[in-house]
N, C-alpha and C positions, 0 to 999 in steps of 0.2 A: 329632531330625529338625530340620534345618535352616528357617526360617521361608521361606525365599527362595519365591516365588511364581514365577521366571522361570528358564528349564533350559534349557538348550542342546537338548533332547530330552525327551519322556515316553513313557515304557513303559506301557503299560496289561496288564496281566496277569504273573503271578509262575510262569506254567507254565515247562514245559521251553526255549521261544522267550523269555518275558519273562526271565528269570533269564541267559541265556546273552548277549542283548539288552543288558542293563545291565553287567554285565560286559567286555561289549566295548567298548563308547562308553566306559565310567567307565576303561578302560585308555587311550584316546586323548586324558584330559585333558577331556574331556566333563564337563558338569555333567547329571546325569539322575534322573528323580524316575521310579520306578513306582508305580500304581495298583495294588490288585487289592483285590474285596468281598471274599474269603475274610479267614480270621483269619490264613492265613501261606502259606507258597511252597506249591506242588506242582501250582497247576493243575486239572486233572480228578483227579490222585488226589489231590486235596486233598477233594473232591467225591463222587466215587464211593469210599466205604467200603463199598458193597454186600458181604454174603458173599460168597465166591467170585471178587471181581472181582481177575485179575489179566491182565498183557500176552501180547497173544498172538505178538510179537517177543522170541527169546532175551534173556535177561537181558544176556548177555556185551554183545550187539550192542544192545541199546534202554539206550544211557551217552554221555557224554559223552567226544571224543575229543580235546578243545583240550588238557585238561590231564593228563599223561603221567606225574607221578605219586600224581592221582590215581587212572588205572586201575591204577596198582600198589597201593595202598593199599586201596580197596574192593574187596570179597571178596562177591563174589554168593553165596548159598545152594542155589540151586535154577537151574532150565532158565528156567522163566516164572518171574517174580518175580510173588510181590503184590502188594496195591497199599500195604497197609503196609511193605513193603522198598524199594518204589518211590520211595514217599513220604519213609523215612529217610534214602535216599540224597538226594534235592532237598534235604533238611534239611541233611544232612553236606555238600551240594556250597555251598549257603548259607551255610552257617558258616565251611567253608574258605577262601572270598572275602569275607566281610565283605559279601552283599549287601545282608542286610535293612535295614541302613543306609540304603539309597536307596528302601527302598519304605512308601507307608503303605496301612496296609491294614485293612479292614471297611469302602473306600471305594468307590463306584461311580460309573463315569462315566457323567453324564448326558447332555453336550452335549461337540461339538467342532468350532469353527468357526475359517473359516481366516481372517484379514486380509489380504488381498493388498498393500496399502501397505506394513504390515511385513512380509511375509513370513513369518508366525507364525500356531500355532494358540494357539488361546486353549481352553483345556481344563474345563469345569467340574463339578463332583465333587457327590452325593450329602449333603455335609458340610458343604459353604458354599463350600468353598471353588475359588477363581478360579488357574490354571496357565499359563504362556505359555512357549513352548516355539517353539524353529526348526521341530524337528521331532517330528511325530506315529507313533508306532509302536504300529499295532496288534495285539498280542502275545495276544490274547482268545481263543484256541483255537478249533478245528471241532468240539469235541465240549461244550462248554461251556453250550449253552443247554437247560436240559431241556425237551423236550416231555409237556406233559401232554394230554391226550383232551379234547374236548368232549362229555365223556357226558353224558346227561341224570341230574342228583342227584348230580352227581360229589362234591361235595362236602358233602352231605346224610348220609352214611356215619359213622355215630359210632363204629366201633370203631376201632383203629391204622390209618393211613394213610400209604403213605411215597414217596417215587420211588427208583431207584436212583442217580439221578442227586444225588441233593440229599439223601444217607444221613446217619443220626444221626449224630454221635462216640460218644453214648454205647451199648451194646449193644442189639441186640434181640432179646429172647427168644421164639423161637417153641416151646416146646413146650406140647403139650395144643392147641396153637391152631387152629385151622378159618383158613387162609390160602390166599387168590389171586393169581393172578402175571400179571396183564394183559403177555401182548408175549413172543415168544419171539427177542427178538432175542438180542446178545450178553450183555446183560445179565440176560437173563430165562435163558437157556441155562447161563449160569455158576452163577444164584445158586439156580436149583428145587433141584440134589441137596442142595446145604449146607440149606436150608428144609428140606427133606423129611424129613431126617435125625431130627430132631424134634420136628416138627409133628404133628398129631394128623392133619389132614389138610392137601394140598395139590390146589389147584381150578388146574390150567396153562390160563387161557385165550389162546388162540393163532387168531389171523387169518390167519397167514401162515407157515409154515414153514420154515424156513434148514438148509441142509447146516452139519454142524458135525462135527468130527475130533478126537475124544479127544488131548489134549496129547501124552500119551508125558511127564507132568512127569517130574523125577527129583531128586536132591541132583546137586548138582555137587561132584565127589569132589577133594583135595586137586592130586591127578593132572593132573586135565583143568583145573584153574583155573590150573595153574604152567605149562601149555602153553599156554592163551589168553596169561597175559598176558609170556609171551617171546614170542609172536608177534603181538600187536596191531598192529605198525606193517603187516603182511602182512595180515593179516584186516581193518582197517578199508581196505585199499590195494584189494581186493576190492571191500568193500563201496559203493566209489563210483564205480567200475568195472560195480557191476549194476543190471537194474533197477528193483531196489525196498529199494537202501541196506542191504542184506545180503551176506553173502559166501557166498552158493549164486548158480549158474548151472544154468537147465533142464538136461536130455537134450538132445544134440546134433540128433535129427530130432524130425519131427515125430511123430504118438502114429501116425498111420496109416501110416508108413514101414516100421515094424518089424512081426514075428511075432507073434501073440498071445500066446506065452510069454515075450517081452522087453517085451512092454506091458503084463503083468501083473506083472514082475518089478520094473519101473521104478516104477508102481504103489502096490506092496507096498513099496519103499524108500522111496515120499515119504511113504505113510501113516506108517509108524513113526518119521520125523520128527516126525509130527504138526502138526495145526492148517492155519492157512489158506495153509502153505509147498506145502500138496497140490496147490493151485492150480498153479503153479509146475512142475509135473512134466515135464510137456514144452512149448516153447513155444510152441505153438498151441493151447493147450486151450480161451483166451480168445479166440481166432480165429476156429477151425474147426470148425463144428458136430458135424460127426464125428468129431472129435477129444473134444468137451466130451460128446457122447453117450458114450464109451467111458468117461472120466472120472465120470460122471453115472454110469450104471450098476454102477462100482466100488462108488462109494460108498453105493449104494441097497442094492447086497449085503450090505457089510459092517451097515448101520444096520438090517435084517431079520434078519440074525445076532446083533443085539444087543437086538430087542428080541422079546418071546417071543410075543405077540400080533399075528397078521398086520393084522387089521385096524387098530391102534393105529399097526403101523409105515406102513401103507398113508396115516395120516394125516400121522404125520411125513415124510415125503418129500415135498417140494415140487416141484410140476407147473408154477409159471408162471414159471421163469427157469432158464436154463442156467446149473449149475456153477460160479459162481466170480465170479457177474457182480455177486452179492453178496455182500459181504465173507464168509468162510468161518469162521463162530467155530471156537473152540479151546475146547475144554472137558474138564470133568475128570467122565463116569459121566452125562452128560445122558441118554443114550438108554437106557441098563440102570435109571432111576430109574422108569423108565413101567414097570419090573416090580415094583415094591412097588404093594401092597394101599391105599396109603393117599396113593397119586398118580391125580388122576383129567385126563383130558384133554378139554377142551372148544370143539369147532368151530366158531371164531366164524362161520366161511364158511356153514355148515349152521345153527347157530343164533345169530344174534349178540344182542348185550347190549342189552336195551330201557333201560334205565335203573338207575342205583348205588340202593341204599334204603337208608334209616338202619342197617337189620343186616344186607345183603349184596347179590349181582347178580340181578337177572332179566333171564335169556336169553327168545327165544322158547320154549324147552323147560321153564322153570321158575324157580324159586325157590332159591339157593343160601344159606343163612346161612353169615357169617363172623364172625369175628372181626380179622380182619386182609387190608387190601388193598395189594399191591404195585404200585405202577405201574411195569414195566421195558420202558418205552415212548419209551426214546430221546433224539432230541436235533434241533433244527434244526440241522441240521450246517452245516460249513460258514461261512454266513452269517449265523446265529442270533445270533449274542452280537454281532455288527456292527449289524445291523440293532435292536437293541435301545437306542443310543446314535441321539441326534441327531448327528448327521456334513452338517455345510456346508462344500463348498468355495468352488470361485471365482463372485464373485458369488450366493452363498448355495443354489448349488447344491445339494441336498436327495440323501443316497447311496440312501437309499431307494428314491427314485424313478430316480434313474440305473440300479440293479439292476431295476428293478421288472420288465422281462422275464427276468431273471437276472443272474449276476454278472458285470461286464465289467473285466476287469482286464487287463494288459502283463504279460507272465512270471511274474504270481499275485503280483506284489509291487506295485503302484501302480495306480492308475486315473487316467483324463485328468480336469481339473477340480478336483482333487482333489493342488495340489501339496504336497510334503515329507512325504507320509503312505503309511508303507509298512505292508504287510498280511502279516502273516507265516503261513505253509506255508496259506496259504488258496485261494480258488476258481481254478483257471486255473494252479496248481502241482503238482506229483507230491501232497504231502500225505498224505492220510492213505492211500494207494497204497505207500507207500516208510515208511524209517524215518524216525521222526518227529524222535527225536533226531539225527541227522547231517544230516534236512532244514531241519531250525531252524540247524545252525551254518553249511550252504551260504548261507542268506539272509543272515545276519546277518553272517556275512561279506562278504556283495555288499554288501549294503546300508552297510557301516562302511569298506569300499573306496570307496565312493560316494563317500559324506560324506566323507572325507581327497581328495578330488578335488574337490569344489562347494570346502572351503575351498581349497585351494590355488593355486584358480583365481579366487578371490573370488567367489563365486557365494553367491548366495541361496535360489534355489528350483530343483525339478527337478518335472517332472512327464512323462507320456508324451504324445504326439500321439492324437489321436482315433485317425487311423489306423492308428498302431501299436498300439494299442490293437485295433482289430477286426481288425486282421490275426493277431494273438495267440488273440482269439475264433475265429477261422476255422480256428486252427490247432489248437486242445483239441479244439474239434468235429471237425476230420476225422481227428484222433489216433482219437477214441471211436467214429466210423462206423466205422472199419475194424476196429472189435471186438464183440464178443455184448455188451458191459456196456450200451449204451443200454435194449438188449431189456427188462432186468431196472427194474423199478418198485420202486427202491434210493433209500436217504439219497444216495446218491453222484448221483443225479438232483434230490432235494428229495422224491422221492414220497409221504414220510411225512407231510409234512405240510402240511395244506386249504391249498390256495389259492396254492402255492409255485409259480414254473415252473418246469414239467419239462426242466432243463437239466443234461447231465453236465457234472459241477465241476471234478474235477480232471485236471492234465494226465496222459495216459498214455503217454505217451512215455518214461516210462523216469527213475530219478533219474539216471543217469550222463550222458543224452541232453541233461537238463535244464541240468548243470550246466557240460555245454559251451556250452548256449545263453546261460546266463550271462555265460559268459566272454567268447564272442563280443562281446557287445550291451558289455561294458566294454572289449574289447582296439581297438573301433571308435567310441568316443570317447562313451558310452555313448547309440549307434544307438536313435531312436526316442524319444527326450526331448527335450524343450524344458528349456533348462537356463539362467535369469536371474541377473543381480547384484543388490544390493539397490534398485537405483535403477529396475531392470525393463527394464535395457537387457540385449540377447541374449547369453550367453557365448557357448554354443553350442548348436548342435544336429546330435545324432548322424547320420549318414545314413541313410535305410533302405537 
């Protein structure tokens, strides 16, 4: 690792956006240093080794698509990949390019403030040490900060204690063990049946119940893997064509257009897809209330047929949001797991948790001894791992407090105040809506079209207009009124967590919609920026 303190650019994270990030700039002759605390690439799955934890995006479809024979060379296993395959794959795609070269890592950033005289961020790390950089990228994920509870005694609890988000490397054994699973979101959903399997007992405590849709996983057969990849250039040609970075398009009408027998049949064809593609069935489901009741009621069917106890299933089905307005886990036996003897399910609504004690929970109903407590209680999405770094821009501008009624950002990439610092698939972009890998290479390609523009033109700094800036905000928000997702008290609003505001994050417009608006805002000189030389006289500024 080179000693050099000063980079043309810094990456702060080594996920799917930081890795693809540094690759790009270090091809245009760039000098570029990545951050990231972890011990090595991958991101969230470097993070979540929880059991069970794997993508709920096709394997084929959640890869990278810059490099062409790479998708000939790697060879998926399976529909969902895990997060170990996931992970080898970052590894493999690491290796292949020589990146970890430019990354150091079990480093954290602590502070990042801009100079305006120089036009530079000055970066400062965990480790001592001091970074100077034109430009700031931050690569830190939406799923990256884990949230823990403020329970009372939370950490008073002497037996095994873990989050899913922040999973050992090394194994954990549950058998013989009295185990609790605080949280049934995605990650509490995924990982009870793998627990359950051999644990002595499992305690599900659940506040809030989620629709979730059996995978349909499978091996991907010799077959079907030498037809993806002779036709990748068509399937990813698709995929940025729809919108949400996949190559499936809904049913052509709407769910209340057609016959009850062809809206059950259409139905029946997105379930056995599996996972949160159900959503997707026809395009109004996230629209039009009686469109998400019909959808809503499919899926209450099927989750009563699956589990054997009316009242059990009467708790799993969830009453205070419509269908889809929350991300839809994928999972593999969640709801046939509430039929073993040795899964018990617990109302935090009817009884919630008074406080953790050295050897388990009390609810208002009781006393549970454990042995072991899971926290699968999520993440400040979004803006969590942001907000966690001091961030000054102009005039010592504070991001915290510029977010402090929510995240205000220009096309999910820049904020005003705040120039040469781009924020990759975060608040204000399709993001975690769309696929995450072909929405990291849309940015980072804007964003590395940018920069061959500021140099070309002698430019020093970019940043957006206030205006454009809240005409951006005006425009997420009236994307998400015209949909049921506000209704829902979702990560995708902040709801999770005390004291967040309740603002929907990301845009929903569509990734194909988005990436025209990209195009636009640079084919128009890039519309909406204030864009300087080093001396701080005006290059230009885009028009609105």
């Amino acid at each position: 690792m080179s000693t050099t303190s000063d980079y043309d650019a810094v990456v702060v994270g080594a996920g799917i956006s930081g890795l693809y990030a540094v690759h790009t700039l270090r091809k245009r002759g760039m000098t570029v240093l990545g951050i990231d605390s972890a011990a090595g690439v991958g991101g969230t799955w470097f993070h979540n080794r929880y059991p069970g934890a794997r993508c709920d995006v096709e394997s084929i479809d959640y890869s990278y698509s810059f490099d062409e024979d790479l998708q000939q060379e790697w060879t998926w296993t399976e529909r969902f990949a895990t997060q170990p395959e996931i992970l080898a794959y970052l590894e493999h795609v690491a290796e292949r390019h020589d990146l970890t070269r430019s990354f150091e890592f079990l480093t954290r950033v602590v502070s990042a403030e801009f100079d305006e005289a120089a036009s530079r961020w000055t970066v400062r790390t965990d480790t001592g040490k001091t970074i100077t950089a034109r430009y700031c990228i931050m690569a830190t994920g939406v799923l990256s900060a884990a949230n823990r509870p403020e329970i009372p005694g939370r950490d008073a609890f002497t037996g095994e204690s873990y989050h899913t988000g922040e999973w050992p490397h090394e194994p954990v054994d549950f058998a013989g063990k009295r185990v609790a699973v605080i949280g049934t979101g995605s990650s509490g959903i995924q990982s009870i049946p793998v627990i359950a399997e051999t644990a002595e007992h499992v305690y599900v405590y659940q506040r809030s119940p989620n629709y979730s849709i059996p995978a349909g996983n499978r091996p991907l057969t010799p077959e079907q893997i030498a037809e993806v990849k002779a036709t990748y250039p068509e399937r990813r040609r698709k995929a940025r064509l729809s919108g949400g970075g996949t190559p499936f398009t809904p049913y052509p009408k709407g769910a209340m257009e057609v016959d009850d027998d062809e809206r059950q049949r259409v139905f029946d064809e997105w379930w056995h897809r599996g996972g949160y593609l159900f959503a997707k069935a026809f395009p109004d489901q996230t629209v039009n209330m009686a469109a998400n009741d019909a959808a809503r009621e499919y899926v209450e069917a099927k989750i009563r047929q699956m589990v054997d106890d009316p009242a059990i299933a009467d708790e799993l089905i969830p009453t205070d949001h419509p269908i889809g307005t929350k991300r839809i886990v994928t999972d593999d036996g969640y709801f046939t797991t509430f039929n073993r003897e040795n899964v018990t399910l617990v109302n935090l609504r009817r009884t919630p948790i008074e406080e953790i004690t050295p050897t388990g929970i009390r609810t208002t109903d009781g006393h549970r001894e454990l042995d072991m407590i899971v926290f699968a209680t999520g993440f400040d999405a979004m803006t969590g791992a942001l907000s966690r770094i001091d961030i000054r821009g102009r005039d010592g501008r504070d991001l915290r407090e510029a977010w402090s009624a929510g995240p205000r950002t220009y096309l999910g990439l820049m904020t005003d105040g705040f120039p040469n610092m781009f924020i990759m698939v975060g608040p204000g972009s399709p993001s975690v809506l769309a696929n995450m890998v072909l929405g990291a290479e849309q940015q980072v390609d804007w964003i590395a079209a940018c920069l061959d523009h500021l140099r070309q033109n002698g430019a020093a700094a970019i940043e957006p207009t206030p205006d454009a800036v809240d005409e951006w905000v005006a425009e997420v928000n009236s994307k998400a009124a015209g949909t049921l997702f506000p209704s829902a008290n979702s990560w995708y609003m902040g709801a999770n967590i005390p004291g967040k505001p309740r603002v929907f994050m990301p845009y929903i417009g569509g990734f194909a919609a988005y990436g025209q608006v990209l195009d636009e805002v640079a084919r128009d000189g890039y519309r909406g920026m204030t864009i300087t030389s080093a001396q701080n006289a005006l290059v230009g500024h885009g028009e609105r």
